[in-house]
C-alpha atoms as a printed R data frame, in Angstrom:
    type eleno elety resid chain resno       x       y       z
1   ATOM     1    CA   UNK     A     1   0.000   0.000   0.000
2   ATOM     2    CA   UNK     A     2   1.507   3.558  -0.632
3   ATOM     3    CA   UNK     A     3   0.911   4.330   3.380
4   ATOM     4    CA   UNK     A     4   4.091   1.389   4.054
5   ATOM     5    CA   UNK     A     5   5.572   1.790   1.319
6   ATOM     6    CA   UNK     A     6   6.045   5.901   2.484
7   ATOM     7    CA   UNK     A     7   7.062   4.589   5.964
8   ATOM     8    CA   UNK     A     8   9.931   2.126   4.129
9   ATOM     9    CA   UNK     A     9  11.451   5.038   1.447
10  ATOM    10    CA   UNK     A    10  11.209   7.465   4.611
11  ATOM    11    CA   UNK     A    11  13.906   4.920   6.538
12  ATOM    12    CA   UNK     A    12  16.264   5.128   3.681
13  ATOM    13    CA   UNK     A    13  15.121   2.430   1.713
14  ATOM    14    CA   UNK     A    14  13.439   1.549  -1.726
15  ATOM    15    CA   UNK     A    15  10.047   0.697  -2.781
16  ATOM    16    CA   UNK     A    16   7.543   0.828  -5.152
17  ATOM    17    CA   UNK     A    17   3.476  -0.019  -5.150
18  ATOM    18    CA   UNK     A    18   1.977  -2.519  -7.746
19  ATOM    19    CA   UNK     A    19  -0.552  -5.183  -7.935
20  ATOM    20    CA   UNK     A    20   0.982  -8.388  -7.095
21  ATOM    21    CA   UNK     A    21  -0.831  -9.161 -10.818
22  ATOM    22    CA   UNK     A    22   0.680  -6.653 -12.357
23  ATOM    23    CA   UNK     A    23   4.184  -6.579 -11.159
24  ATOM    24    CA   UNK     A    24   5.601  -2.870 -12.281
25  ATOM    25    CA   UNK     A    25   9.388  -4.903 -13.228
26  ATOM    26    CA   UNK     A    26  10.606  -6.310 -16.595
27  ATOM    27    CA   UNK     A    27  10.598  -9.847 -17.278
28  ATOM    28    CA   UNK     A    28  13.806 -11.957 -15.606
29  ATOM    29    CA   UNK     A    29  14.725  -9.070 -13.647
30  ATOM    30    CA   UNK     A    30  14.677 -10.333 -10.314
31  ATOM    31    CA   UNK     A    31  17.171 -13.719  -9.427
32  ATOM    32    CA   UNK     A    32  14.494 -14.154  -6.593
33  ATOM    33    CA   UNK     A    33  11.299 -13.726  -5.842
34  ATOM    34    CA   UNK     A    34   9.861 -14.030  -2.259
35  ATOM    35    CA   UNK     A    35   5.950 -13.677  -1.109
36  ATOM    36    CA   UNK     A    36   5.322 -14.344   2.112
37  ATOM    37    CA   UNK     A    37   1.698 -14.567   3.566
38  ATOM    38    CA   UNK     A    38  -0.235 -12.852   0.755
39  ATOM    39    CA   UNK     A    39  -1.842 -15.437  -1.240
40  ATOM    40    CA   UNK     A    40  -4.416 -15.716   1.716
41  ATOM    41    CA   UNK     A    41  -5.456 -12.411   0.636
42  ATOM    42    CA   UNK     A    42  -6.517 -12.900  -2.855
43  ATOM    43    CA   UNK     A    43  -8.981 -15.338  -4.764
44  ATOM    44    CA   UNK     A    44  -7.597 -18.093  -6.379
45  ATOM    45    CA   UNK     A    45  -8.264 -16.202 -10.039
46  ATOM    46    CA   UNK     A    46  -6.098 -13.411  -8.927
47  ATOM    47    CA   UNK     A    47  -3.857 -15.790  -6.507
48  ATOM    48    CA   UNK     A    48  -2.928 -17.690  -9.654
49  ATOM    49    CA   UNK     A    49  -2.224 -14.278 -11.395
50  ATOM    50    CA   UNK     A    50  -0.197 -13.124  -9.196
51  ATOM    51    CA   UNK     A    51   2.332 -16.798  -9.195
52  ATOM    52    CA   UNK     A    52   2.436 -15.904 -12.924
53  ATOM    53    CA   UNK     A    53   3.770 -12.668 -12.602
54  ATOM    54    CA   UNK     A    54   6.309 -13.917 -10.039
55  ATOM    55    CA   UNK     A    55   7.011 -16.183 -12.529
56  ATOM    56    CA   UNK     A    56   7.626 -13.567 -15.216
57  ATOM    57    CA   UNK     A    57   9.864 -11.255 -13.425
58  ATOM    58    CA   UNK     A    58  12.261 -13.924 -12.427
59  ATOM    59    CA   UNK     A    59  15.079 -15.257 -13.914
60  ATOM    60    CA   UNK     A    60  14.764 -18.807 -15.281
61  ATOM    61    CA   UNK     A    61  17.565 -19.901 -13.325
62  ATOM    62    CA   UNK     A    62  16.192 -18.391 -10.001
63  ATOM    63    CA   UNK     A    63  13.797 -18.986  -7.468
64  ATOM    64    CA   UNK     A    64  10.281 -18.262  -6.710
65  ATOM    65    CA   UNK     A    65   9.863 -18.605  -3.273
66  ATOM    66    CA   UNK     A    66   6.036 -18.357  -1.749
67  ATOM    67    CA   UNK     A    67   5.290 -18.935   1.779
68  ATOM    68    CA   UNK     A    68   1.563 -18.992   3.064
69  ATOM    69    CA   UNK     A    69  -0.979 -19.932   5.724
70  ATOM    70    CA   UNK     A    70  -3.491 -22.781   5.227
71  ATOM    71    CA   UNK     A    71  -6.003 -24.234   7.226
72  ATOM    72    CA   UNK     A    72  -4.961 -27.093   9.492
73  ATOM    73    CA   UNK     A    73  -5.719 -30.454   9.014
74  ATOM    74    CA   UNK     A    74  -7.129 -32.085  10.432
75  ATOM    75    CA   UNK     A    75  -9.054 -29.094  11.820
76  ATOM    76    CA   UNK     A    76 -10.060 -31.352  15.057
77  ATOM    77    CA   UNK     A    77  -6.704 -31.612  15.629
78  ATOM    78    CA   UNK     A    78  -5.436 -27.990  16.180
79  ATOM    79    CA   UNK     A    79  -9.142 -26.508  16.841
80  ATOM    80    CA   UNK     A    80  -7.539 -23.406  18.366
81  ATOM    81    CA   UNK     A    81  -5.112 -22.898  14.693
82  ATOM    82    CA   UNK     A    82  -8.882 -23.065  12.954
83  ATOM    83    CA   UNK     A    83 -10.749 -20.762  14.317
84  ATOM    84    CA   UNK     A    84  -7.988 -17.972  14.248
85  ATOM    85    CA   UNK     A    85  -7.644 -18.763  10.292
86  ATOM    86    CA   UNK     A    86 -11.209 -18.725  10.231
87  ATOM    87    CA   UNK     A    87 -11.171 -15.508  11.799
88  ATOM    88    CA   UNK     A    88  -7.839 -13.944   9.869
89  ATOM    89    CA   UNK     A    89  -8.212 -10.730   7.670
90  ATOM    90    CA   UNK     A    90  -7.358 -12.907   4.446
91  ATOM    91    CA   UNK     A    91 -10.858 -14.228   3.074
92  ATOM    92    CA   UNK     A    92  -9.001 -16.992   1.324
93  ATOM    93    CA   UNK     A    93  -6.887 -18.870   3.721
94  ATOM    94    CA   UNK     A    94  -7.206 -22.474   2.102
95  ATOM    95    CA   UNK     A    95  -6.777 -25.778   2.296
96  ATOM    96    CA   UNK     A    96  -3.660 -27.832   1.448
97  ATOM    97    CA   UNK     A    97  -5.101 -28.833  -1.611
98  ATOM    98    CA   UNK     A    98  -6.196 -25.473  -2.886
99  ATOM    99    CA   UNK     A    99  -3.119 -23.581  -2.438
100 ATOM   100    CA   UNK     A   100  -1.220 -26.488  -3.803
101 ATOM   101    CA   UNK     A   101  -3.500 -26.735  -7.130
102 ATOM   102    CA   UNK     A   102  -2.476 -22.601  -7.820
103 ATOM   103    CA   UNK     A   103   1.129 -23.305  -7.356
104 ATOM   104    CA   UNK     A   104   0.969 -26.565  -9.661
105 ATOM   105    CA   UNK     A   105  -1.097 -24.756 -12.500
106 ATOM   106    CA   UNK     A   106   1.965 -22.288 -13.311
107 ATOM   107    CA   UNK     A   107   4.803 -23.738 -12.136
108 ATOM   108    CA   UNK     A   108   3.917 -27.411 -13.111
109 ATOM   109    CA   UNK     A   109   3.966 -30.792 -11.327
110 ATOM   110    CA   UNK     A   110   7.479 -31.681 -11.219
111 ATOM   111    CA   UNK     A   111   9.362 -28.206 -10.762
112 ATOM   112    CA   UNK     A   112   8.459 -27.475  -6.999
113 ATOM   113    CA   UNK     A   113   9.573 -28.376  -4.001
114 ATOM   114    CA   UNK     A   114   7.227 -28.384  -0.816
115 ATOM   115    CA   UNK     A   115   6.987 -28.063   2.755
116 ATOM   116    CA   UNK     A   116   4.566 -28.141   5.267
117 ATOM   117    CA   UNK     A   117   5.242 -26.999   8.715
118 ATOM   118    CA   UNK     A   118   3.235 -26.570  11.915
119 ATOM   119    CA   UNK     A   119   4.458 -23.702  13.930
120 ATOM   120    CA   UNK     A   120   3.410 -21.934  17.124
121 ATOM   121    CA   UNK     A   121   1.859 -23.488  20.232
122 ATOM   122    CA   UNK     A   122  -1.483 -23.090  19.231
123 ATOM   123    CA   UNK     A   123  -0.619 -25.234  15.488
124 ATOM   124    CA   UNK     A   124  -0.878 -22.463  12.704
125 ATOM   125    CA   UNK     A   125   0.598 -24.440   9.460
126 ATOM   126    CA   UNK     A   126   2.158 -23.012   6.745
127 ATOM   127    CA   UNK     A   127   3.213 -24.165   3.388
128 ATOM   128    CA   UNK     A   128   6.648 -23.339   1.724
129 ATOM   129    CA   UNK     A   129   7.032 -23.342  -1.691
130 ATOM   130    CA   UNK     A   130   9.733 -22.954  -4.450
131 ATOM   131    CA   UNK     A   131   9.937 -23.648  -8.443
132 ATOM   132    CA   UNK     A   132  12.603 -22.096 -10.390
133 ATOM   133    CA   UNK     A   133  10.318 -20.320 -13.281
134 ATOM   134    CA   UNK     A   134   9.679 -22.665 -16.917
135 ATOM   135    CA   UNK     A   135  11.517 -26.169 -14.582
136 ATOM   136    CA   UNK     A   136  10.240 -29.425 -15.232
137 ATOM   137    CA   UNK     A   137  13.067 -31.025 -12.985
138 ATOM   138    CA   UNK     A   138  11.884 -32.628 -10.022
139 ATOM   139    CA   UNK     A   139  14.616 -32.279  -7.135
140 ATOM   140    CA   UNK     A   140  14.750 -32.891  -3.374
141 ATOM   141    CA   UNK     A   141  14.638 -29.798  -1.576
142 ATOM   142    CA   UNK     A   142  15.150 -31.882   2.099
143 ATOM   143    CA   UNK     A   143  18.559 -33.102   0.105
144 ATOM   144    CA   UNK     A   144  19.753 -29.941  -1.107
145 ATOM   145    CA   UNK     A   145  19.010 -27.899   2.102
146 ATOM   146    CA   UNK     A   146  20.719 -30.370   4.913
């Protein structure tokens, strides 16, 4: 929003506003891409926009990295984690499946690597995601990270 992004260029840094589906960047400018908790906040329509245009503006021999909340499963099991995603700001806070299916549609089957984690005492779980942008290789992010 312009009102953080005035509060970041006022502490000496950079920034601009855009629409994460309309990044304001040329294509393959970026060597990574990060989004962290903001596909909760879109529809899946616009969700799956916005993966393409981190897609576009990175290199092909980067990363897209995407890091979001989902609903826990089983819900029984962490019933204090679903109620406070039922109750967070982002209208689209989904299930496994569903944020999985919008990273799969643009970055394909085989290219990312996954991670679920469960994190704070009351179970909030998160997904982790990264492709490198036009992959088909499958790799083993566990491998490559230890």
């Amino acid at each position: 929003t312009p009102t953080y992004i005035e509060k970041y260029c006022a502490s000496g840094h950079q920034g601009v506003v855009g629409a994460a589906q309309a990044l304001p960047f040329p294509s393959s400018h970026f060597q990574t891409v990060w989004s962290i908790g903001l596909l909760h906040h879109l529809s899946d329509e616009v969700a799956k926009q916005a993966v393409e245009e981190m897609s576009r503006v990175c290199r092909s021999d980067g990363w897209v990295v995407i890091l979001d909340a989902v609903m826990p499963s089983p819900p029984w099991g962490r019933p204090i984690a679903y109620v406070l995603r039922r109750l967070d700001r982002g209208s689209f806070v989904r299930q496994e499946a569903g944020l999985d299916a919008i990273l799969r549609d643009v970055a394909g089957s085989g290219a990312i690597h996954r991670y679920r984690h469960t994190y704070t005492l009351y179970g909030h779980e998160f997904l982790l995601f990264r492709f490198r942008p036009g992959s088909r290789q499958i790799e083993d992010w566990r491998k490559e990270s230890s």
